[in-house]
C-alpha positions in Angstrom: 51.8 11.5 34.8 50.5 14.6 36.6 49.4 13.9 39.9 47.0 15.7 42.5 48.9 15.6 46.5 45.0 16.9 48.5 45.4 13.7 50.4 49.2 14.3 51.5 48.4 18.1 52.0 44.9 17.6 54.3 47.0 15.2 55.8 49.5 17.4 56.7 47.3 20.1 57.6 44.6 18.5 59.8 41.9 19.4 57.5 39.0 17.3 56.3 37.6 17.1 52.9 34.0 18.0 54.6 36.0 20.7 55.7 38.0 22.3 52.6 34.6 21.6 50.9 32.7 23.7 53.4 35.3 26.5 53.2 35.8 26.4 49.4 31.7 25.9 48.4 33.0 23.5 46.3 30.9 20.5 45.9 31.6 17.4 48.3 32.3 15.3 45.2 34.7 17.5 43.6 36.8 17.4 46.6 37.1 13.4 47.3 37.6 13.4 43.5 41.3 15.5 43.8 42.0 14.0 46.8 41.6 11.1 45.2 43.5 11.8 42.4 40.5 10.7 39.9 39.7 14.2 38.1 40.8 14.2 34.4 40.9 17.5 34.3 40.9 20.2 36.5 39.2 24.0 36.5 41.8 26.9 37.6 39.2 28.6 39.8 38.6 25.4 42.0 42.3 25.0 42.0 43.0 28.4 43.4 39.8 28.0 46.0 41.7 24.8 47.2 45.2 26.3 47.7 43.8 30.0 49.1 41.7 27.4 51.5 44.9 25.5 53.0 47.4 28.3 52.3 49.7 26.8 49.4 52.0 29.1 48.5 53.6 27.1 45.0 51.4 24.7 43.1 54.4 22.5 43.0 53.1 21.4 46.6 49.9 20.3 45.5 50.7 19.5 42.1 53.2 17.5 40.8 54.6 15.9 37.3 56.0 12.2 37.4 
């Protein structure tokens, strides 16, 4: 099972989804829906938006297989 961490990482960084949303100019919806963990599928360029945003460095950090 392959499962999104945006909750842990906001989390850790003191960042809202309002916020990342506003910063990436991705939609509201598509952001609750990662941190979530609800997507079934995920597009590359929101994926990069999201770690440029907060500053991942490896996608294993937002990213990870069970």
């Amino acid at each position: 099972m392959i499962n999104i961490r945006l909750k842990e990482v906001l989390a850790a960084k003191g960042i809202t989804q309002k916020e990342l949303a506003e910063v990436t100019g991705l939609r509201p919806t598509t952001i609750s829906e990662m941190a979530r963990n609800n997507r079934t599928t995920i597009n590359k360029e929101h994926l990069e938006s999201v770690m440029k945003a907060l500053d991942v460095k490896e996608i294993s950090e937002i990213i990870e297989y069970k």
